[in-house]
Short mmCIF file of the C-alpha atoms (twelve columns), coordinates in Angstrom:
data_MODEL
# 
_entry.id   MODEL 
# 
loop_
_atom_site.group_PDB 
_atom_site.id 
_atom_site.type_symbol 
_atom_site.label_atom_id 
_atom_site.label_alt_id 
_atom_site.label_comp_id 
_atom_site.label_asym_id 
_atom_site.label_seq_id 
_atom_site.Cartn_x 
_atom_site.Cartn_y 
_atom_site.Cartn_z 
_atom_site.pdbx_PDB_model_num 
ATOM 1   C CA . UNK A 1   13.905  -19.712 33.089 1 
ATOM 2   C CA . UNK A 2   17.087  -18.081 34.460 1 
ATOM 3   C CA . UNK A 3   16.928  -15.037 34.842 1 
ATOM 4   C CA . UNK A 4   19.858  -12.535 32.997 1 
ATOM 5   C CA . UNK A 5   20.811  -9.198  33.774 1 
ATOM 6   C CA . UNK A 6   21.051  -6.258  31.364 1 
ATOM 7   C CA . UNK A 7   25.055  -6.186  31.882 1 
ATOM 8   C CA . UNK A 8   24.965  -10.020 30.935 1 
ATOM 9   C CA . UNK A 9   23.745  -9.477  27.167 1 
ATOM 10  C CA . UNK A 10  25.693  -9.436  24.251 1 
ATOM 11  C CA . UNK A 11  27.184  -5.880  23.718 1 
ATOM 12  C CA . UNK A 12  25.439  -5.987  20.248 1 
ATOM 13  C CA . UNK A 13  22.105  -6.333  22.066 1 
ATOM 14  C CA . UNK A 14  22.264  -3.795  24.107 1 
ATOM 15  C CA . UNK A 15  23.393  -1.700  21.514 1 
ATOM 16  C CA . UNK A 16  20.943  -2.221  18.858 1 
ATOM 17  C CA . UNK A 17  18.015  -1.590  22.069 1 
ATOM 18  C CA . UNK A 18  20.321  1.597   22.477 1 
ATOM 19  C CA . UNK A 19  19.305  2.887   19.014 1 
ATOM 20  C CA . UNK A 20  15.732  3.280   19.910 1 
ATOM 21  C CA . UNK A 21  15.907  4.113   23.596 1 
ATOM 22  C CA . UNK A 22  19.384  6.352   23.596 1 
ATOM 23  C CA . UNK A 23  22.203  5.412   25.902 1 
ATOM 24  C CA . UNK A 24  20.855  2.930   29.063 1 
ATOM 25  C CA . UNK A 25  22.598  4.342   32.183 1 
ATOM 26  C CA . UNK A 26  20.808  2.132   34.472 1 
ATOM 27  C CA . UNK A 27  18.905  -1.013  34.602 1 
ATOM 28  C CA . UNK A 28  17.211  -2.588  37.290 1 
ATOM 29  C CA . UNK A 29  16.395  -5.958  37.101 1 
ATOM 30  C CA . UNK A 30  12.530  -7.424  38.085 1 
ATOM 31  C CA . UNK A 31  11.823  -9.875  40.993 1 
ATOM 32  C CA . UNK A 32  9.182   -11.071 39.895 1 
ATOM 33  C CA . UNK A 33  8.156   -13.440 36.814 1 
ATOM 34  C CA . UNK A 34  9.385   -17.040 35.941 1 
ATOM 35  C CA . UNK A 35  8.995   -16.803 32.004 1 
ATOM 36  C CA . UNK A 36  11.781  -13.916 30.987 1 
ATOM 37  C CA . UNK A 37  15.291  -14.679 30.179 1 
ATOM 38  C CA . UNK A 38  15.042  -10.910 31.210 1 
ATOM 39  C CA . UNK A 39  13.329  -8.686  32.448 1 
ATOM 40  C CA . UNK A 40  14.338  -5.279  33.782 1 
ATOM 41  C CA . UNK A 41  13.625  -1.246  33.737 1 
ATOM 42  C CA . UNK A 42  16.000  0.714   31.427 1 
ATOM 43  C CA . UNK A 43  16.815  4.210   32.583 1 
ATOM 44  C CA . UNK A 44  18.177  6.622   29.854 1 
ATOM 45  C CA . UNK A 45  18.957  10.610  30.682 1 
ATOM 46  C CA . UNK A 46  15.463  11.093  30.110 1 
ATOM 47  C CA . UNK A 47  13.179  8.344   29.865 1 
ATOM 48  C CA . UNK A 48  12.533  4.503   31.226 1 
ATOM 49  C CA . UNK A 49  11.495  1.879   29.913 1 
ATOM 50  C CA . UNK A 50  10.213  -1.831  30.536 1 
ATOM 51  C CA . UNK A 51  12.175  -4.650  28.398 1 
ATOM 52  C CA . UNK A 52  11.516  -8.345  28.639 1 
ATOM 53  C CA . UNK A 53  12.683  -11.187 26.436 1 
ATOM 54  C CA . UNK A 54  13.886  -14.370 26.007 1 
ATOM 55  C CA . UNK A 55  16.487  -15.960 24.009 1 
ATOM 56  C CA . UNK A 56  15.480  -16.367 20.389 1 
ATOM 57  C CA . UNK A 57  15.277  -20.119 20.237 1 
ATOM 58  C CA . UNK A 58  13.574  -20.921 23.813 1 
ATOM 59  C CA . UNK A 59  10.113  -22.400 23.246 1 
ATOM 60  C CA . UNK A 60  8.466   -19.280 25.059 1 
ATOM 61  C CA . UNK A 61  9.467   -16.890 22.038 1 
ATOM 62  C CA . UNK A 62  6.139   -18.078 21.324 1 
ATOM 63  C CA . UNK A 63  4.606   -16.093 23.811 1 
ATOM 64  C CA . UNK A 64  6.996   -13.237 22.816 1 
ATOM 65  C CA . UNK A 65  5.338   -13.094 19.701 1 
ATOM 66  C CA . UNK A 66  2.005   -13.527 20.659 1 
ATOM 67  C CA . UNK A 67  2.586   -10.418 23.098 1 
ATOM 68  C CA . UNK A 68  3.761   -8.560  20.348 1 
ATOM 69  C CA . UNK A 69  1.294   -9.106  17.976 1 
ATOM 70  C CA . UNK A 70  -1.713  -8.541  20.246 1 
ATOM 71  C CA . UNK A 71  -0.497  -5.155  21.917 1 
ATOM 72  C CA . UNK A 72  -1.739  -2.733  19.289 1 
ATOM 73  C CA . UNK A 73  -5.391  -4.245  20.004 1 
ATOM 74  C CA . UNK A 74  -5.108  -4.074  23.688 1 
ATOM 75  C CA . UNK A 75  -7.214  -1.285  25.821 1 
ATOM 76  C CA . UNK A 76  -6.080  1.999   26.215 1 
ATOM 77  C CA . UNK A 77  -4.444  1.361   29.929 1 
ATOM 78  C CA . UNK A 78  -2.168  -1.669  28.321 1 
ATOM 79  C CA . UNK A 79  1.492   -0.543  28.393 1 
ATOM 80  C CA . UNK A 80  2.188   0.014   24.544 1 
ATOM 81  C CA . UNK A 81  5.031   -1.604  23.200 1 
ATOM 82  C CA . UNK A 82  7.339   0.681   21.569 1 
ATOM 83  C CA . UNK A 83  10.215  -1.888  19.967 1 
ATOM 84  C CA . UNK A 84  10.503  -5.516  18.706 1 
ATOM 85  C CA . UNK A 85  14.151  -6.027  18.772 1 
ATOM 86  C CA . UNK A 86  15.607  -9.186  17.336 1 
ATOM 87  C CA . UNK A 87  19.306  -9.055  18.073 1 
ATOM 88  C CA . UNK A 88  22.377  -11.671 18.881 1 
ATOM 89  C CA . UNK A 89  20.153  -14.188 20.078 1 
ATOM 90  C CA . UNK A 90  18.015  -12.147 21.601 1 
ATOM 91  C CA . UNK A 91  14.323  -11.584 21.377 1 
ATOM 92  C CA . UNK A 92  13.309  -8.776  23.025 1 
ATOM 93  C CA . UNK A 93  9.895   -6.419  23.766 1 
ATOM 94  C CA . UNK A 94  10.448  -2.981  24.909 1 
ATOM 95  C CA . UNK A 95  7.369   -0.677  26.697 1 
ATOM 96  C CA . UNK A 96  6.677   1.962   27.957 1 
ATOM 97  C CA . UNK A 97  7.292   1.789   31.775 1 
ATOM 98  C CA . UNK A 98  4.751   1.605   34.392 1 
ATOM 99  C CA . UNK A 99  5.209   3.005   37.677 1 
ATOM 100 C CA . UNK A 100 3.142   0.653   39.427 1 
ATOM 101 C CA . UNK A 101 2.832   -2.689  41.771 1 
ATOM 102 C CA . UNK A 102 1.123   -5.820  41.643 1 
ATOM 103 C CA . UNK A 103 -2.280  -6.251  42.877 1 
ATOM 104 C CA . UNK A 104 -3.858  -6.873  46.058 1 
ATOM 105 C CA . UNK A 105 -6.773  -8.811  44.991 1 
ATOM 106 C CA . UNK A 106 -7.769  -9.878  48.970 1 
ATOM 107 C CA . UNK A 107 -11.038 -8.944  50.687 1 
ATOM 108 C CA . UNK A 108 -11.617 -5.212  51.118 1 
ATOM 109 C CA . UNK A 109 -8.792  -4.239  48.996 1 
ATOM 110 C CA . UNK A 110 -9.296  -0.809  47.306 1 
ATOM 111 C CA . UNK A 111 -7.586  -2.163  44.173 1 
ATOM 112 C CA . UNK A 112 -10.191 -4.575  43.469 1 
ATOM 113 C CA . UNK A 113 -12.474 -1.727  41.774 1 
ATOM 114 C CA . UNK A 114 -9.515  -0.667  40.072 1 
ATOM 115 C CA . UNK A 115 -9.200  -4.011  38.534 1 
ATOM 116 C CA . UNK A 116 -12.822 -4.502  37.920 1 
ATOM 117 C CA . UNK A 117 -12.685 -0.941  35.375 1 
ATOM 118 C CA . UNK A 118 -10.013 -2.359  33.753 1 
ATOM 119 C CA . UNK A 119 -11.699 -5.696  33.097 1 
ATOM 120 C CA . UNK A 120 -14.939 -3.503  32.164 1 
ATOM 121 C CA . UNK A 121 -12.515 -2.083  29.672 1 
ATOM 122 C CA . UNK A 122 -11.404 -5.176  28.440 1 
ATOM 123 C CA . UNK A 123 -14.334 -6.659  27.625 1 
ATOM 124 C CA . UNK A 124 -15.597 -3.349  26.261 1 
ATOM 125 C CA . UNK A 125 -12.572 -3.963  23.364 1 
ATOM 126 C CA . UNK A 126 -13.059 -5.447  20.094 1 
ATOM 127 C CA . UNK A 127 -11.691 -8.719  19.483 1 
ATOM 128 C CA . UNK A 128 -8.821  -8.727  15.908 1 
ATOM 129 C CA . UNK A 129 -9.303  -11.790 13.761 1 
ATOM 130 C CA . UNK A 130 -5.655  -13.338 14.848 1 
ATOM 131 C CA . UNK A 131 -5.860  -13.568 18.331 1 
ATOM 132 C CA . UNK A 132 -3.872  -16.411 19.313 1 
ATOM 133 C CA . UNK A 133 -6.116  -19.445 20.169 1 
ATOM 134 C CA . UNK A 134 -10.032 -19.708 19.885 1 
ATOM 135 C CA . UNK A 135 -11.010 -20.739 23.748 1 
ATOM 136 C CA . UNK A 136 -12.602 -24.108 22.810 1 
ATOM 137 C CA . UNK A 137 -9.679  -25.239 21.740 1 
ATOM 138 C CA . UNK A 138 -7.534  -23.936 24.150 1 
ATOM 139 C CA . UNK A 139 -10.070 -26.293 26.653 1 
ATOM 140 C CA . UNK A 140 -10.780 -29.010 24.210 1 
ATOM 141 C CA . UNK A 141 -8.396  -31.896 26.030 1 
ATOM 142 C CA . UNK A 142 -10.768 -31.405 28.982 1 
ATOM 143 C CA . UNK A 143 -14.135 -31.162 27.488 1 
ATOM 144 C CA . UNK A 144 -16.395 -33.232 25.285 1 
ATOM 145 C CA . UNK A 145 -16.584 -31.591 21.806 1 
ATOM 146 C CA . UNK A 146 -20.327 -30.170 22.855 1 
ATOM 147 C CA . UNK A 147 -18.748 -29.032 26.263 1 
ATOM 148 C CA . UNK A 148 -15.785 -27.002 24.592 1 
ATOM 149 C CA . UNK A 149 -18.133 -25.197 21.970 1 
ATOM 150 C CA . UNK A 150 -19.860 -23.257 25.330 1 
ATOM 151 C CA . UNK A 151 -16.669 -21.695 25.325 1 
ATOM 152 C CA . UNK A 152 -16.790 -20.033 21.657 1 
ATOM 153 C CA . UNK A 153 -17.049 -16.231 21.688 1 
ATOM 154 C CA . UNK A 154 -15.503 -13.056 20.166 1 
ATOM 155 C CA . UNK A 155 -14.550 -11.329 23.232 1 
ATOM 156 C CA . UNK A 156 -10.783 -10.538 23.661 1 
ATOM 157 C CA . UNK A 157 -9.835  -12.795 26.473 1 
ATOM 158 C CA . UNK A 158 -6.699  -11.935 28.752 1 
ATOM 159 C CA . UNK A 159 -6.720  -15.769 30.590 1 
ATOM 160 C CA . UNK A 160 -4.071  -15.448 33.062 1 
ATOM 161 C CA . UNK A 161 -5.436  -12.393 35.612 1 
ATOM 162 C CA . UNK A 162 -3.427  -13.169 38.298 1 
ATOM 163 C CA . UNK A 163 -2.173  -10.386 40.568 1 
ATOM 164 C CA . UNK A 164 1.252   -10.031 39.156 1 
ATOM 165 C CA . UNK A 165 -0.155  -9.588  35.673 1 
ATOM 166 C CA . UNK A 166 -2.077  -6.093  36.756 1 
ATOM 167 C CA . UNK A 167 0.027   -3.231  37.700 1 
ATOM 168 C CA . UNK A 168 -1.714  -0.203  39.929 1 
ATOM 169 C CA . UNK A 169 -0.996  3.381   39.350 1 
ATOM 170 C CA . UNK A 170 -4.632  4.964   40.031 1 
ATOM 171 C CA . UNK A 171 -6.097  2.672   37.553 1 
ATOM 172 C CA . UNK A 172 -5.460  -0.968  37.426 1 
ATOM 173 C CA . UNK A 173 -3.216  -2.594  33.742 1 
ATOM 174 C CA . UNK A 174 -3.315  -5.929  32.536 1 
ATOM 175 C CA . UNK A 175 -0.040  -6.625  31.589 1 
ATOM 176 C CA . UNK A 176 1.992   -10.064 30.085 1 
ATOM 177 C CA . UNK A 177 -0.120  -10.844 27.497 1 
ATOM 178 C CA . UNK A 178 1.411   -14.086 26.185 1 
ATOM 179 C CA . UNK A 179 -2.054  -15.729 26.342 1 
ATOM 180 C CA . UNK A 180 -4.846  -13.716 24.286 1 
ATOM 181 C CA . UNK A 181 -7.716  -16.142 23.403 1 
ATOM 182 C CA . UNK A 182 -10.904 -15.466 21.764 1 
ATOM 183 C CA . UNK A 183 -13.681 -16.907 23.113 1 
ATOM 184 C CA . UNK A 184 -16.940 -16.241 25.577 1 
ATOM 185 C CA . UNK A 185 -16.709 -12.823 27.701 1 
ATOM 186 C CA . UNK A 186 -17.671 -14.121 30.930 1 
ATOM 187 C CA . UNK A 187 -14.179 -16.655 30.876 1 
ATOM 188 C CA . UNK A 188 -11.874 -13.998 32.320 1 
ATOM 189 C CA . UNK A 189 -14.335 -13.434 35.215 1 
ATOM 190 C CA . UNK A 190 -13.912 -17.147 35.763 1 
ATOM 191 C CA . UNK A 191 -10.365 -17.187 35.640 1 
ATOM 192 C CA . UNK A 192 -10.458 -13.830 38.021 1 
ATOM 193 C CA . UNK A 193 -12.435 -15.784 40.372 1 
ATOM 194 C CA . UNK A 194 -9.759  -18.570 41.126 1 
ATOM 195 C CA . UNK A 195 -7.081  -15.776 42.012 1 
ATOM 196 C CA . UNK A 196 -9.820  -14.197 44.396 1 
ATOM 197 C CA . UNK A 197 -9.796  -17.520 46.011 1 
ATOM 198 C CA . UNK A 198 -6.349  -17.596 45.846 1 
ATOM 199 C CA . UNK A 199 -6.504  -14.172 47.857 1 
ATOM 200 C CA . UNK A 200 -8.780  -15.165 50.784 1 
ATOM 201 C CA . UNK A 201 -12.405 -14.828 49.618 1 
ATOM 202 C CA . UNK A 202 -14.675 -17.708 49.495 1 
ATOM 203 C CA . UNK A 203 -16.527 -19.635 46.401 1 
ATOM 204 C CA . UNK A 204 -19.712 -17.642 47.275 1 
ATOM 205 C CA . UNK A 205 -18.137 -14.375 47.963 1 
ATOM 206 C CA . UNK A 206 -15.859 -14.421 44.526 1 
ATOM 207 C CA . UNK A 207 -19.215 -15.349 42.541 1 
ATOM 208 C CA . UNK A 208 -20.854 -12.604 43.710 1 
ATOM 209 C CA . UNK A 209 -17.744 -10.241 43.241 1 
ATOM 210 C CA . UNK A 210 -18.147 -11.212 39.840 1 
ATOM 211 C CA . UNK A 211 -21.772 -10.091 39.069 1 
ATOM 212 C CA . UNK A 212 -20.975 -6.952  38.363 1 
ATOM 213 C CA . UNK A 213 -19.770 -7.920  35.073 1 
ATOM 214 C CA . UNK A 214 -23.030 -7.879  32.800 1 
ATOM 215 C CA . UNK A 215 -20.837 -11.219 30.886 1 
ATOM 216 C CA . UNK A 216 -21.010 -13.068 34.198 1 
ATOM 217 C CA . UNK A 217 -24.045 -12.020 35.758 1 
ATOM 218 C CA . UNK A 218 -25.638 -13.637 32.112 1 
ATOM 219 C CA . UNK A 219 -23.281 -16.307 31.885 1 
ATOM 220 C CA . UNK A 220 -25.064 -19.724 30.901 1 
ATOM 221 C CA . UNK A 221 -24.314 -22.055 34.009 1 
ATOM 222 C CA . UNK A 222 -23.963 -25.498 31.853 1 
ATOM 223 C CA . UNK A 223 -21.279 -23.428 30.203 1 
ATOM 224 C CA . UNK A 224 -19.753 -22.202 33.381 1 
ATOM 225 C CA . UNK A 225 -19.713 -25.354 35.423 1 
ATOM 226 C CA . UNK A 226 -18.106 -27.104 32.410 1 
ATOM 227 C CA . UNK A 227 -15.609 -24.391 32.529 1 
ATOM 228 C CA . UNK A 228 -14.602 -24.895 36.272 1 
ATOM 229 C CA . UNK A 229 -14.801 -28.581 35.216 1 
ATOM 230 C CA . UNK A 230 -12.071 -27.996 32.897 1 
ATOM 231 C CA . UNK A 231 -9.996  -25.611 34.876 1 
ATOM 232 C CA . UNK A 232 -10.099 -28.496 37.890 1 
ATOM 233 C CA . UNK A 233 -8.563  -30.884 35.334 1 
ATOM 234 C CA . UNK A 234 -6.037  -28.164 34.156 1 
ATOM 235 C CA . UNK A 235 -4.711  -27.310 37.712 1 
ATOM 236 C CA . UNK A 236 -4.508  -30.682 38.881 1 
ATOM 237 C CA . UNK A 237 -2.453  -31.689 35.668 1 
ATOM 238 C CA . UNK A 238 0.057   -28.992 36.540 1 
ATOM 239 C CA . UNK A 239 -0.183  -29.799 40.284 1 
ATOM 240 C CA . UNK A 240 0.923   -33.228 39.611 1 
ATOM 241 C CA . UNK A 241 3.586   -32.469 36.630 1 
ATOM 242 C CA . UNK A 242 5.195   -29.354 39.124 1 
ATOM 243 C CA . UNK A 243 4.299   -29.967 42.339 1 
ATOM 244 C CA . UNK A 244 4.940   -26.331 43.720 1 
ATOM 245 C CA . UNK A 245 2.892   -25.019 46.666 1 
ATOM 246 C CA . UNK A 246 1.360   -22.135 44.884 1 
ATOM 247 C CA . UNK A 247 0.207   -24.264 42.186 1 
ATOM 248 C CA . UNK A 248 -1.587  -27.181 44.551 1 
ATOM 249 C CA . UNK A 249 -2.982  -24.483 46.010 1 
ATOM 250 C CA . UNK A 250 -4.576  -23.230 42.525 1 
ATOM 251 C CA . UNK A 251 -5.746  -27.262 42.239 1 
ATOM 252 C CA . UNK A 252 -7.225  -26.611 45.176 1 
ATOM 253 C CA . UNK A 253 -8.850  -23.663 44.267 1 
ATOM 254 C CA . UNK A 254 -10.096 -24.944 41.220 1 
ATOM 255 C CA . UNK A 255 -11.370 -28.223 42.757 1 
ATOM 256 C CA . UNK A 256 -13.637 -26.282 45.405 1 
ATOM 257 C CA . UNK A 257 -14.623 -23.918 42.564 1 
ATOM 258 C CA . UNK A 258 -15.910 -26.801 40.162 1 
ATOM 259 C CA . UNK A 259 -17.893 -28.570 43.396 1 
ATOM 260 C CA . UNK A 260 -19.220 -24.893 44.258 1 
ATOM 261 C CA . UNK A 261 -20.371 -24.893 40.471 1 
ATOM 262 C CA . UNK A 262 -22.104 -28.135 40.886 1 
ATOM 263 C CA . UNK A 263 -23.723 -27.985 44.051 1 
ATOM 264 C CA . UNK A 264 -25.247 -24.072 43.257 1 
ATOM 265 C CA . UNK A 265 -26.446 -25.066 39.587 1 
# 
C-alpha cells in the first residue's frame, strides 16, 4: 500500500485526530511496514503518539478493526490504543507511542530473552470469546479436517512474530495485531521459530530455543509436524503468487522446518 504522509490527509482528518491528541506540531513518518496507508509518530507540545490507518474502503480495514477490537485484551506491555477515529475517508488507530526498535532475533542477541518474557506473557493472557479466527480454520485449506482440529485451543495467539512486529525498550512488545487467532498455545512458538531461522539459527537450534515455553516443550508432535506441514504449503503459495526475496526465503524456511519435523518425529 502507498504509503501517505500526515501533511497529505484531508484537513478534516487531521483535525478531528487533533481533538483527542491537541494540536500535531510534528509528524514523522515510519519506514517500515507495507500494510498502512499511514503510519507515522504525532508530536503535540506535550505528548506523542503512534497513528496508523488505512483508507476506509481498502480491504485491510479489516485488519484495522480486528486491531482495534483485540487491544483491550492484549498483555500489559501491548501499546494501548487510545482513539478509533473514523474521519474523511480515513480509518485510523491512534497509541500510545513506543520508544523502541525492532528486534534482533539472531544468535546471541540479548533481545531474544526479552522477547521470550513477552511471549511468556502472552500466553499467560486469557483468550476473549471474539478473537478473530479459530486457528483450525485459519489452516484448514492445508490440512485434512482431522489435521486442522490439532490446531484448536483457547490460547490468545499473536501469528505473525516477526521482528518488526516487537518493539524493545527494556522489555520486548508485540505490536500490529491485525491477526489474533485462537487456537493451541504452542502455535506462536512455531511461528517464532521460522523468523529464528529467518535470523541465522538452525532447525535444531530454534527447536531447542523454543523449549523453554512449557506450550512447546509439551506440544503433541503429530500436531506440530502437521503444523510445519501447513506453514510449508502457506509460504510456498505466497512465494509463488509474490515472488519477493524475503518471502522465498520464508518458503525456504518453512520447507526445511517441515523436513526437520519429519525426520526428528
Amino acid at each position: 500500500m502507498a504509503r501517505q504522509l500526515w501533511r497529505d490527509l484531508p484537513p478534516a482528518v487531521r483535525y478531528d485526530v487533533e481533538q483527542h491528541t491537541g494540536l500535531i506540531l510534528k509528524a514523522v513518518s515510519a519506514s517500515a511496514g507495507v500494510n498502512s496507508g499511514i503510519a507515522t509518530t504525532l508530536h503535540t507540545a506535550t505528548e506523542v503518539y503512534f497513528a496508523k490507518g488505512v483508507p476506509a474502503d481498502h480491504p485491510q480495514i479489516r485488519t484495522q478493526q480486528r486491531e482495534a477490537d483485540i487491544n483491550p485484551h492484549l498483555p500489559a506491555a501491548c501499546p494501548r490504543l487510545l482513539w478509533h477515529v473514523q474521519s474523511g475517508g480515513w480509518d485510523l488507530l491512534i497509541y500510545d507511542h513506543l520508544d523502541g526498535r525492532h528486534a534482533d532475533y539472531r544468535p546471541g542477541s540479548p533481545d531474544l530473552s526479552l522477547v521470550a518474557q513477552a511471549i511468556d506473557e502472552l500466553q499467560q493472557t486469557p483468550c476473549p470469546e471474539k478473537t478473530g479466527k479459530r486457528a483450525e480454520q485459519r489452516w484448514a485449506s492445508y490440512l485434512t479436517p482431522a489435521e486442522a482440529g490439532q490446531l484448536a485451543g483457547d490460547s490468545l495467539l499473536h501469528t505473525d512474530l516477526a521482528p518488526h512486529n516487537v518493539l524493545i525498550t527494556d522489555q520486548a512488545h508485540l505490536i500490529d495485531w491485525a491477526w489474533p487467532t485462537r487456537g493451541a498455545a504452542w502455535i506462536d512458538p512455531a511461528v517464532l521459530i521460522l523468523r529464528l531461522m529467518e535470523a541465522g539459527h538452525t532447525a535444531a537450534e530454534a527447536d531447542a530455543w523454543c523449549h523453554r515455553f512449557p506450550s512447546w516443550a509439551g506440544a503433541p508432535h503429530a500436531a506440530v509436524a502437521a503444523f510445519a506441514k501447513a506453514n510449508a504449503h502457506l509460504w510456498d503459495e505466497i512465494a509463488r503468487n509474490a515472488p519477493v526475496t524475503w518471502m522465498k526465503n520464508m518458503a525456504h524456511h518453512a520447507d526445511e522446518w517441515a523436513t526437520y519435523q519429519h525426520q526428528n518425529g
